[in-house]
C-alpha positions in Angstrom: 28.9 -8.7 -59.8 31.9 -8.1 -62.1 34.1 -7.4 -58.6 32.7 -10.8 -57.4 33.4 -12.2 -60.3 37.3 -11.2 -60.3 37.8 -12.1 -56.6 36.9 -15.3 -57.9 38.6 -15.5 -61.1 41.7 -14.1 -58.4 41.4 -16.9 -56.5 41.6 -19.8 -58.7 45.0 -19.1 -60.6 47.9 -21.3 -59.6 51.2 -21.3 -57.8 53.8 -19.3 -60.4 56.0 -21.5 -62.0 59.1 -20.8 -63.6 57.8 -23.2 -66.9 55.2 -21.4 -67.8 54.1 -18.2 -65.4 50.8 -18.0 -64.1 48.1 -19.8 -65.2 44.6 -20.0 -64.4 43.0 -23.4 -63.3 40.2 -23.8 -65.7 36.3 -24.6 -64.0 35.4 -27.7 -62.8 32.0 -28.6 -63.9 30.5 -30.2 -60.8 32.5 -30.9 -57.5 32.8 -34.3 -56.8 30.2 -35.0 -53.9 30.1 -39.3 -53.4 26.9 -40.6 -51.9 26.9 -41.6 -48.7 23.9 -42.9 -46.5 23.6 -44.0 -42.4 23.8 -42.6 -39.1 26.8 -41.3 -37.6 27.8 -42.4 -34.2 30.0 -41.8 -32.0 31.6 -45.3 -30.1 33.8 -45.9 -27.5 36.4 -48.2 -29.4 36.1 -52.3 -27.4 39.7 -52.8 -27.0 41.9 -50.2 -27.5 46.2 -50.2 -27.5 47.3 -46.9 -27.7 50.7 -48.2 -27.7 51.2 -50.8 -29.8 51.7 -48.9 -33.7 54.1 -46.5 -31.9 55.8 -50.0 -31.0 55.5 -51.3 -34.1 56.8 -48.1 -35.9 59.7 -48.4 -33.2 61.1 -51.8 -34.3 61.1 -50.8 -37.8 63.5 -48.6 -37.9 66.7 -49.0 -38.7 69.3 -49.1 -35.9 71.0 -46.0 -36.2 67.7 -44.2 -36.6 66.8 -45.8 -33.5 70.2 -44.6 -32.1 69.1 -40.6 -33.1 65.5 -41.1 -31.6 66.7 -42.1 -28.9 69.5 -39.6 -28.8 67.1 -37.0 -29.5 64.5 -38.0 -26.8 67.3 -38.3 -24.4 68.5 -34.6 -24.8 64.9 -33.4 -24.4 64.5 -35.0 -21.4 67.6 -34.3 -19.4 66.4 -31.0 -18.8 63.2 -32.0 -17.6 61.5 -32.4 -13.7 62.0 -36.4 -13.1 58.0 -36.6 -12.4 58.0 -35.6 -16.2 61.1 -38.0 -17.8 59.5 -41.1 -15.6 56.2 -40.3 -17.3 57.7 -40.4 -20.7 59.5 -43.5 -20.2 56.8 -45.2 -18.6 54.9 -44.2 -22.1 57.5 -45.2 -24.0 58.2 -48.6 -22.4 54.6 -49.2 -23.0 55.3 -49.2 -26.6 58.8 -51.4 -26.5 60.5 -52.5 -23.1 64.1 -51.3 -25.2 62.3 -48.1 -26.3 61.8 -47.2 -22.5 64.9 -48.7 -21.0 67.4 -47.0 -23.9 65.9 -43.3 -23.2 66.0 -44.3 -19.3 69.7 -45.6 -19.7 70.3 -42.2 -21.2 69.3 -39.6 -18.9 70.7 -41.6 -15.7 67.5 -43.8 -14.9 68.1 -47.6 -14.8 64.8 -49.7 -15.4 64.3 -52.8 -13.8 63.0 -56.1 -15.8 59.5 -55.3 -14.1 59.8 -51.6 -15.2 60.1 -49.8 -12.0 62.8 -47.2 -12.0 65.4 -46.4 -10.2 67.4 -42.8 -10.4 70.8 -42.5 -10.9 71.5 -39.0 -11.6 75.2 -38.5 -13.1 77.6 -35.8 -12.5 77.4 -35.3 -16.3 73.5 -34.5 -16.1 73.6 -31.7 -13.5 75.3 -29.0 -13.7 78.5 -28.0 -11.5 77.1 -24.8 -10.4 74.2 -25.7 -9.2 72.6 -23.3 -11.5 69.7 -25.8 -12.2 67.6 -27.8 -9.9 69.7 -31.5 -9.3 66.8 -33.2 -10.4 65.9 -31.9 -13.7 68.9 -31.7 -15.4 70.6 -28.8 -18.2 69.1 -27.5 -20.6 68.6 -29.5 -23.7 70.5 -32.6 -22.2 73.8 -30.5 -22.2 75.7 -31.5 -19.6 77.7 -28.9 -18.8 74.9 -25.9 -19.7 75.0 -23.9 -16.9 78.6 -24.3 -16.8 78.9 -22.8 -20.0 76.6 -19.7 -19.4 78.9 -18.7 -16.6 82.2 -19.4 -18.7 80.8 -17.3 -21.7 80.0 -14.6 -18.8 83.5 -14.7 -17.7 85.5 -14.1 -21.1 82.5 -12.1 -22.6 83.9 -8.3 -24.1 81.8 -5.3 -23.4 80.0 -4.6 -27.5 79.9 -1.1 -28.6 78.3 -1.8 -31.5 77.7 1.4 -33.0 
């Protein structure tokens, strides 16, 4: 009992803080427990938009965070299969046409008015030597990845570290 009773006493002390050391959190007399009466169901939800407070949460930002979101998004996708950066956009554009058409813009897709897509892979999303697939892009959205790889290759020094 008195082992139990540590363990316990173990577990309720506090974070340490450099104001006053370690404390212990004194007993709570009853947990709170609210009533609560009715059956729980499970629904399927009438009309659902999956889309629209990712939208919403879109337009509120301020433009140069929505210049780094979409930055960001943009690196992430160069180096993916197109099947996978049309997916996203169509996803995206679902919540905001200029959400959609800003990421496509920026990895070499332009969108149409209707949303249909139409790829324009640049020289500055595939690599020169062919070390990635044409379609998919360098790693990270780097345009010149691969490129780089073999450059660091080429001046690289032999390391004897011990």
């Amino acid at each position: 009992m008195q082992a139990e009773r540590t363990n316990r006493r173990l577990l309720r002390v506090n974070e340490p803080s450099s104001l006053g050391g370690l404390q212990e959190a004194h007993d709570h007399p009853k947990p709170h427990q609210p009533y609560v009466e009715g059956n729980v169901k499970k629904e399927k939800i009438d009309r659902t938009n999956d889309f629209k407070q990712a939208g919403e949460r879109y337009r509120l930002l301020e433009d140069w965070e929505r210049d780094e979101l979409i930055q960001n998004l943009v690196d992430g996708l160069k180096c993916c299969h197109h099947t996978v950066q049309t997916k996203m956009i169509e996803l995206l554009t679902q919540c905001d046409f200029d959400y959609g058409n800003r990421v496509a813009n920026g990895i070499g897709l332009l969108m149409h008015d209707d949303g249909s897509l139409e790829i324009e892979m640049g020289a500055e999303i595939t690599p020169t030597y062919g070390k990635l697939p044409k379609e998919g892009g360098s790693p990270l959205g780097s345009n010149k990845a691969a490129d780089a790889v073999e450059e660091a290759n080429e001046k690289g020094k032999d390391a004897h570290p011990y």
